[in-house]
C-alpha positions in Angstrom: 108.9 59.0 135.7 111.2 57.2 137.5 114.3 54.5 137.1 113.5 52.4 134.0 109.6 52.3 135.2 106.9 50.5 133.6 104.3 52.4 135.1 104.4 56.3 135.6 103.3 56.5 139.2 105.8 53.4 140.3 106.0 50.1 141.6 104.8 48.4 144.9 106.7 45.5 146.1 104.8 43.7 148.7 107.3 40.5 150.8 105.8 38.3 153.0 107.9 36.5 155.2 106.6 33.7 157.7 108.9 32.7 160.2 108.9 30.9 163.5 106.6 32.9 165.9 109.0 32.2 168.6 111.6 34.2 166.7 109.7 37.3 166.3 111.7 39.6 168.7 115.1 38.5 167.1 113.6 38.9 163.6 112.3 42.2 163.8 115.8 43.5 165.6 117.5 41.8 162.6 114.9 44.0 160.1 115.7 47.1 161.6 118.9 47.8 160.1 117.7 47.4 156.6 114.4 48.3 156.7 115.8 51.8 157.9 118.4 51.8 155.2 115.9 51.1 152.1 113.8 53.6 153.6 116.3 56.1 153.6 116.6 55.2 149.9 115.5 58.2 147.5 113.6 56.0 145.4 111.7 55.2 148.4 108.4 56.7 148.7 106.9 54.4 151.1 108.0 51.3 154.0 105.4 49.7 156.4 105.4 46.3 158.2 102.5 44.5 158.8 101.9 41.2 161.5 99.2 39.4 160.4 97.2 39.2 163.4 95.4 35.6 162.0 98.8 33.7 161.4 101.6 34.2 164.1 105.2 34.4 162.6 103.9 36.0 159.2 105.0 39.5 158.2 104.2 41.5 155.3 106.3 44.5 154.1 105.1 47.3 151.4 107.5 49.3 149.9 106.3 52.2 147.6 109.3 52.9 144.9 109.6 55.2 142.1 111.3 52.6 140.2 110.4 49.5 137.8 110.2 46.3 138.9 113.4 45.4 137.1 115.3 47.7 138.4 114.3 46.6 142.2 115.4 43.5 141.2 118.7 44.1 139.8 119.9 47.2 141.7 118.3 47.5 145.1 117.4 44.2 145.8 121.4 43.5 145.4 122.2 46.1 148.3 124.8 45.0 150.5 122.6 46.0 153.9 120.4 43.2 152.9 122.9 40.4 153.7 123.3 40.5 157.1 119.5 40.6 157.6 119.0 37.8 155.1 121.7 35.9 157.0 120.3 36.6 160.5 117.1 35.8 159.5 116.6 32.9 156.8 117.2 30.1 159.0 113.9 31.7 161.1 112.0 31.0 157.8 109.1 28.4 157.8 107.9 29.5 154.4 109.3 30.5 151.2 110.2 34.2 151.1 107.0 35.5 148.7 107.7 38.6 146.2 104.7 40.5 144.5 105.1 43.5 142.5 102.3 46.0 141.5 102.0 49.0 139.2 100.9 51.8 141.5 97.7 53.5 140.0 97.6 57.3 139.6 97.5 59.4 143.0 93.4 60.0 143.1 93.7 56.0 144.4 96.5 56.9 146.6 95.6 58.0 150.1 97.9 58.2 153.4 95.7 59.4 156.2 98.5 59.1 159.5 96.3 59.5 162.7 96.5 57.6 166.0 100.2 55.4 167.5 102.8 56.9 165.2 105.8 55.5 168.1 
């Protein structure tokens, strides 16, 4: 198991962020940075970013962690790479940042098939 988890197989935290649509090419080269840094993270077993294609401006992230939910919280959520982005990008915020964390079910649910635009 991992860090203090509540479920063997880990935690999903799942952000959606809606911002101004007219901001979307200055918020995503804000994300960059620390999308690429908590992906690098070796709790980190999963990052994806979503557009919702029915509601301009809104974004959804998924992050797979081997890790509880506490621990997100109080350790990584804390990281100092998030500031800047948080910073850069809160004013661009229409909607209240949204948090959900799920207890990942055991790996014959789990299924990553990676086939067509990879860029």
């Amino acid at each position: 198991m991992g860090i203090g988890m509540s479920s063997q197989y880990g935690t999903s935290l799942h952000i959606t962020i809606t911002i101004d649509p007219r901001n979307e090419e200055a918020f995503l080269q804000a994300l960059k940075p620390a999308f690429d840094a908590a992906s690098a993270e070796p709790e980190n077993t999963f990052s994806q970013v979503y557009r919702n294609s029915d509601k301009p401006g809104q974004f959804k992230f998924v992050e797979n962690w081997n890790a509880s939910k506490e621990w997100l919280i109080e350790v990584q959520l804390q990281k100092g790479y998030y500031k800047p982005y948080a910073d850069a990008t809160r004013p661009m915020w229409i909607e209240p940042l949204k948090l959900e964390f799920y207890d990942q079910l055991p790996p014959v649910f789990r299924h990553v098939h990676m086939q067509g635009p990879t860029g």
